[in-house]
mmCIF file of the C-alpha atoms, coordinates in Angstrom:
data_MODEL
# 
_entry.id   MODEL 
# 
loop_
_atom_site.group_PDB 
_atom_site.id 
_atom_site.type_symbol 
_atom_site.label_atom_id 
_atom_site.label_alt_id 
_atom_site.label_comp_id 
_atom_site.label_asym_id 
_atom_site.label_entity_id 
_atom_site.label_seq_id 
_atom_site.pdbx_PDB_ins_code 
_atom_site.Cartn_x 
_atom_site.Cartn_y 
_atom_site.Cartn_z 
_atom_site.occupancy 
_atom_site.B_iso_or_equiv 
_atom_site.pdbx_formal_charge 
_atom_site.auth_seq_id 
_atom_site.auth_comp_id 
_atom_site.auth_asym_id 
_atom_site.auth_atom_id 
_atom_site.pdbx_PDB_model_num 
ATOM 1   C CA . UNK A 1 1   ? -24.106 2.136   23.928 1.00 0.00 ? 1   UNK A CA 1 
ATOM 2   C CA . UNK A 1 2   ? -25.456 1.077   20.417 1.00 0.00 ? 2   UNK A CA 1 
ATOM 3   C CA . UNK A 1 3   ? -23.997 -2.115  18.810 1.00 0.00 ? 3   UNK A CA 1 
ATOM 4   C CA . UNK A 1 4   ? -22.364 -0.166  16.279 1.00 0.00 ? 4   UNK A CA 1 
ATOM 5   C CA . UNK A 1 5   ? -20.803 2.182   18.711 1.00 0.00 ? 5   UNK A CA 1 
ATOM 6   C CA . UNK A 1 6   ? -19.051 -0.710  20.862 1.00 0.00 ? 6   UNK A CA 1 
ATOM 7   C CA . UNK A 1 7   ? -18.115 -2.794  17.475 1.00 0.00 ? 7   UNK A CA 1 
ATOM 8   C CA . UNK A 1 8   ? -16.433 1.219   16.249 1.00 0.00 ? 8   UNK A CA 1 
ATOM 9   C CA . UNK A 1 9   ? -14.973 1.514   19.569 1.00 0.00 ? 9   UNK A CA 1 
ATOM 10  C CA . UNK A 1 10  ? -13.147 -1.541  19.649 1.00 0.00 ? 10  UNK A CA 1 
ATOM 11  C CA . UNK A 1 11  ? -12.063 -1.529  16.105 1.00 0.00 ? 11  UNK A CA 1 
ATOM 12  C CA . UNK A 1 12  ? -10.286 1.957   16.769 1.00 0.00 ? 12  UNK A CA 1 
ATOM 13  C CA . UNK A 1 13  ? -8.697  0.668   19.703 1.00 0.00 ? 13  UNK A CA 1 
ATOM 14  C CA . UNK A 1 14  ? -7.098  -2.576  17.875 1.00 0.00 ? 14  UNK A CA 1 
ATOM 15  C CA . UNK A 1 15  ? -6.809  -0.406  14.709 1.00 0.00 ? 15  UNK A CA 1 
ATOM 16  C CA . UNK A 1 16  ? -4.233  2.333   17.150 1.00 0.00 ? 16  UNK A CA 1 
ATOM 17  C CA . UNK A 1 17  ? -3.135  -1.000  19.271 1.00 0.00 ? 17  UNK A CA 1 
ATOM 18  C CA . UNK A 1 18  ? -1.845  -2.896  16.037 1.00 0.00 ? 18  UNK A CA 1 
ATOM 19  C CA . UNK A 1 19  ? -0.050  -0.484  14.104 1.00 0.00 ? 19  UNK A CA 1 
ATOM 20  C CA . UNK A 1 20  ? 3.508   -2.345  14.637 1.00 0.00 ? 20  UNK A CA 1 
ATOM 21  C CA . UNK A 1 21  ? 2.089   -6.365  15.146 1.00 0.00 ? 21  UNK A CA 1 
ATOM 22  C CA . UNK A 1 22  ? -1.099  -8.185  16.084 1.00 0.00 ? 22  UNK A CA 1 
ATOM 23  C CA . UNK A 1 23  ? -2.313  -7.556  19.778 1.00 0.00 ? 23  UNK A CA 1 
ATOM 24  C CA . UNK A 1 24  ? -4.064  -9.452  22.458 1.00 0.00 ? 24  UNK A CA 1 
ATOM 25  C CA . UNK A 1 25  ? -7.456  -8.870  24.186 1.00 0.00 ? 25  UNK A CA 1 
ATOM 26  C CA . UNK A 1 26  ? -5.524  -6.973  27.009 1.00 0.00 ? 26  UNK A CA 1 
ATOM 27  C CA . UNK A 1 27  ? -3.569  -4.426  24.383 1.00 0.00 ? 27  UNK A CA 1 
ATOM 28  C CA . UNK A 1 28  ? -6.848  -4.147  22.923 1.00 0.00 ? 28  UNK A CA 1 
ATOM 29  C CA . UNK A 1 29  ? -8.984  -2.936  26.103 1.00 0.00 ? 29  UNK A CA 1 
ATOM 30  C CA . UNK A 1 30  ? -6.012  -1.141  27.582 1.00 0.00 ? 30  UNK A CA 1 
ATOM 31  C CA . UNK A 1 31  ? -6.337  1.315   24.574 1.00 0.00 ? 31  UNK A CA 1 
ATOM 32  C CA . UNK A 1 32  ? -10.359 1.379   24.377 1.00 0.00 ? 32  UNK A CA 1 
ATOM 33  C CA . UNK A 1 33  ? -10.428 2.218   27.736 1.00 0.00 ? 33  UNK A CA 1 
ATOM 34  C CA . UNK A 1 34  ? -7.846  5.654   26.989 1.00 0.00 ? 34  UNK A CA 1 
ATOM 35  C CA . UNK A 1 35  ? -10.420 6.551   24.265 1.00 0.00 ? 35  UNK A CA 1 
ATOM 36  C CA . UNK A 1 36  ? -14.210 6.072   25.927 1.00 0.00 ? 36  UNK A CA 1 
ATOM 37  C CA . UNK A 1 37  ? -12.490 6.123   29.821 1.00 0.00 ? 37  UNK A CA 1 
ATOM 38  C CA . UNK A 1 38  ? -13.916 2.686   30.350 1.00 0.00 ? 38  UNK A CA 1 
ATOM 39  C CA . UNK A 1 39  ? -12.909 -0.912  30.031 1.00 0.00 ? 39  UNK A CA 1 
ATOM 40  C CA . UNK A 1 40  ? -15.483 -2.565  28.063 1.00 0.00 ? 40  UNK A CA 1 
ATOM 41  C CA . UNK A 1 41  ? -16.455 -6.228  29.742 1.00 0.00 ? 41  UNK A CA 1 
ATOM 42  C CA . UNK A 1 42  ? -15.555 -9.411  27.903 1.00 0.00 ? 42  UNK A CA 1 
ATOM 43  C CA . UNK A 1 43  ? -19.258 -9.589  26.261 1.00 0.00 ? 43  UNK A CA 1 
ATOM 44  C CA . UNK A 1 44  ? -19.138 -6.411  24.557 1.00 0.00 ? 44  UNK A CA 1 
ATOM 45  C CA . UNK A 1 45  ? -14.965 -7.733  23.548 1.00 0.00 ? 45  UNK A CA 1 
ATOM 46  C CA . UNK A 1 46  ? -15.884 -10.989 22.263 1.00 0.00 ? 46  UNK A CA 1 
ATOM 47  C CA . UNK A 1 47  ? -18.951 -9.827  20.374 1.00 0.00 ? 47  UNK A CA 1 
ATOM 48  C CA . UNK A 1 48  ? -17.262 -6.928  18.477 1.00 0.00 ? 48  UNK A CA 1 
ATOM 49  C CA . UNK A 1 49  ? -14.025 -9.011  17.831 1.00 0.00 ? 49  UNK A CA 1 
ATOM 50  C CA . UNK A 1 50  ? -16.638 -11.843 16.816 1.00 0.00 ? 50  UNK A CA 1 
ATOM 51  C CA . UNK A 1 51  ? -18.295 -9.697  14.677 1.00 0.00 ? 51  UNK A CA 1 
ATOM 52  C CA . UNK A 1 52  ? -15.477 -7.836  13.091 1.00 0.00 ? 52  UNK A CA 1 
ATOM 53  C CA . UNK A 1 53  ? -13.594 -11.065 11.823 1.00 0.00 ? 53  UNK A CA 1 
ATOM 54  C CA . UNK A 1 54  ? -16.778 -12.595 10.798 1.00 0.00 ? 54  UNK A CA 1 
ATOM 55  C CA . UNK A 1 55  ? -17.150 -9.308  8.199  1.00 0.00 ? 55  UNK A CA 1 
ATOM 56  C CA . UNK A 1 56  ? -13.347 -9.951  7.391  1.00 0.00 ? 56  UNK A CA 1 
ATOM 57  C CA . UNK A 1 57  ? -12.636 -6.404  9.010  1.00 0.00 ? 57  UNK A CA 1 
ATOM 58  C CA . UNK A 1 58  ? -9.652  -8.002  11.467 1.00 0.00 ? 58  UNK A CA 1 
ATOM 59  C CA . UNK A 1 59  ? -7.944  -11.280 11.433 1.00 0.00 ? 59  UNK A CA 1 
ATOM 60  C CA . UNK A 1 60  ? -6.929  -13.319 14.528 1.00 0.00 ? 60  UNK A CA 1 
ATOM 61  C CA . UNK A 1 61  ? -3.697  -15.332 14.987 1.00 0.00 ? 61  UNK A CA 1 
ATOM 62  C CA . UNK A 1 62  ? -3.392  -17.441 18.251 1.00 0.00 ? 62  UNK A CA 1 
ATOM 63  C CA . UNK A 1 63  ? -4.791  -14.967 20.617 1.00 0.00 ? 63  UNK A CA 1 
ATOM 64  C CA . UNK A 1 64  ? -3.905  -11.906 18.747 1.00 0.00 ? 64  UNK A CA 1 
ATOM 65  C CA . UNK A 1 65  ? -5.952  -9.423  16.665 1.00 0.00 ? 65  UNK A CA 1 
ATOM 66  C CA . UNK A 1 66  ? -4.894  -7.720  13.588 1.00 0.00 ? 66  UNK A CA 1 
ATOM 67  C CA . UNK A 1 67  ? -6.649  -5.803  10.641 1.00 0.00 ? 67  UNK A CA 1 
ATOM 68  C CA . UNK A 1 68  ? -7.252  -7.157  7.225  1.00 0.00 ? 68  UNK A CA 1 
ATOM 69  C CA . UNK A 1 69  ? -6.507  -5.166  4.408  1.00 0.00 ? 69  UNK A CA 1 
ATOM 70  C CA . UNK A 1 70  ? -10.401 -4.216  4.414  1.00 0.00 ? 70  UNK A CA 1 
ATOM 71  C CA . UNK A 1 71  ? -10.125 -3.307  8.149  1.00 0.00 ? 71  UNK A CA 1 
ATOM 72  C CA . UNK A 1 72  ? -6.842  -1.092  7.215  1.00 0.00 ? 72  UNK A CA 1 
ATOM 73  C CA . UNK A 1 73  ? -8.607  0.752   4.258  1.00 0.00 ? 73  UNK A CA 1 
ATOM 74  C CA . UNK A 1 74  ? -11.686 1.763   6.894  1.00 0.00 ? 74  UNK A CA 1 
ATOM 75  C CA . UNK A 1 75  ? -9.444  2.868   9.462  1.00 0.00 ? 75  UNK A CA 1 
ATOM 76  C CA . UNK A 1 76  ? -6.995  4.798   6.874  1.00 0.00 ? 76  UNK A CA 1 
ATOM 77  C CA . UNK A 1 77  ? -10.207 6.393   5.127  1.00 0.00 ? 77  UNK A CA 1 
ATOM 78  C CA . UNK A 1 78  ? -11.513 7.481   8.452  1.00 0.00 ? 78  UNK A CA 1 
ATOM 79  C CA . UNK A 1 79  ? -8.300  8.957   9.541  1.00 0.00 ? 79  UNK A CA 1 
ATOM 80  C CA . UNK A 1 80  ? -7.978  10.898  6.406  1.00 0.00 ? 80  UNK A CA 1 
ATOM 81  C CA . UNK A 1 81  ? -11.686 12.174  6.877  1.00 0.00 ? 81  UNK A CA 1 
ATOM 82  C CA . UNK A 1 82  ? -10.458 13.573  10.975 1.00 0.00 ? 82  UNK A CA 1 
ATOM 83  C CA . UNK A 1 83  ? -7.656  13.423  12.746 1.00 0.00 ? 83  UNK A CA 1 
ATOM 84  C CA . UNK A 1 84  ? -9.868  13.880  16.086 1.00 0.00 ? 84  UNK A CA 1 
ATOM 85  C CA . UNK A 1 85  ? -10.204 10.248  17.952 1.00 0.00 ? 85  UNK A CA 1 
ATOM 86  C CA . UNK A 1 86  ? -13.729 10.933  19.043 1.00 0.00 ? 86  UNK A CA 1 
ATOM 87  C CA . UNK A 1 87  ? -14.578 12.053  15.798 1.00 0.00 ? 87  UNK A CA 1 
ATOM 88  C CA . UNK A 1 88  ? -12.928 8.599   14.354 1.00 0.00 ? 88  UNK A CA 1 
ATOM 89  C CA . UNK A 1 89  ? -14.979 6.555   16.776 1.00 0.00 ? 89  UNK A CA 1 
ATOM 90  C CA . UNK A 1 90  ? -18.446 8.145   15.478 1.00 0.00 ? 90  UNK A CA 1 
ATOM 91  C CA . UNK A 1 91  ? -17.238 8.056   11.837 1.00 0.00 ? 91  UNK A CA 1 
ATOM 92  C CA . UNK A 1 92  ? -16.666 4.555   12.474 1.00 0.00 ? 92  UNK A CA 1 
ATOM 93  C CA . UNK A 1 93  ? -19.814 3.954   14.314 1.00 0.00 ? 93  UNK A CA 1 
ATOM 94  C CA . UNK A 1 94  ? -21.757 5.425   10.952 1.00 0.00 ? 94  UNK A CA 1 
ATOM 95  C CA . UNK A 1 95  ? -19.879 2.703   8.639  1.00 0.00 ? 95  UNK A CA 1 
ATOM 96  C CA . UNK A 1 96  ? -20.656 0.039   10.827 1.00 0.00 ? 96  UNK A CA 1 
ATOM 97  C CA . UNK A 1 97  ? -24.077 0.708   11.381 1.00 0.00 ? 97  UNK A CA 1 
ATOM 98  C CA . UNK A 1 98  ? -24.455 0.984   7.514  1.00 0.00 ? 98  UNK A CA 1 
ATOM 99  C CA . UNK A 1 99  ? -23.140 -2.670  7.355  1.00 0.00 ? 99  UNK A CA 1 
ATOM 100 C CA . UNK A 1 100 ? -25.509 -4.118  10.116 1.00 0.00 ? 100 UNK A CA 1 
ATOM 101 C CA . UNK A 1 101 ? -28.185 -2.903  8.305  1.00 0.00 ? 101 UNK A CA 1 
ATOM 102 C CA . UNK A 1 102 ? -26.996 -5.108  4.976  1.00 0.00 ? 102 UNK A CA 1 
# 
């Protein structure tokens, strides 16, 4: 899997895991392994979550993940653009790999 692709994978799952409060790494996995069928290991978990709050995309709180208000906006404009999860996930995958490229 690409960088972008893991990094889009597990900012759907926090983004569908956090709609009601901040979530831990287990809420978090438990949900991106519904969507891609797999559990992803702690190095591709750390590195996305890493990433993601370094480009102020989620927030963490003790050992709980949210979204910023950045991090909402992505996930709301990707919802309006499809309502299909896998569809989300590559939609996701696009506007991430636009900002690695920055």
């Amino acid at each position: 899997m690409r960088n972008a692709e893991t990094i889009s994978w597990i900012v759907l799952a926090l983004a569908i895991a956090s709609q009601d409060s901040p979530v831990n790494f287990i809420s978090i996995s438990q949900i991106a392994d519904g969507i891609n069928h797999s559990i992803p290991n702690e190095k591709e978990m750390q590195s996305s979550l890493t990433w993601l709050n370094n480009n102020k995309l989620i927030v963490k709180t003790g050992k709980k993940y949210s979204l910023t208000e950045i991090g909402k906006e992505i996930f709301s404009e990707t919802q309006s653009e499809t309502k299909t999860l896998l569809r989300m996930w590559k939609r996701l995958a696009t506007k991430i790999e636009l900002k690695l490229q920055v």
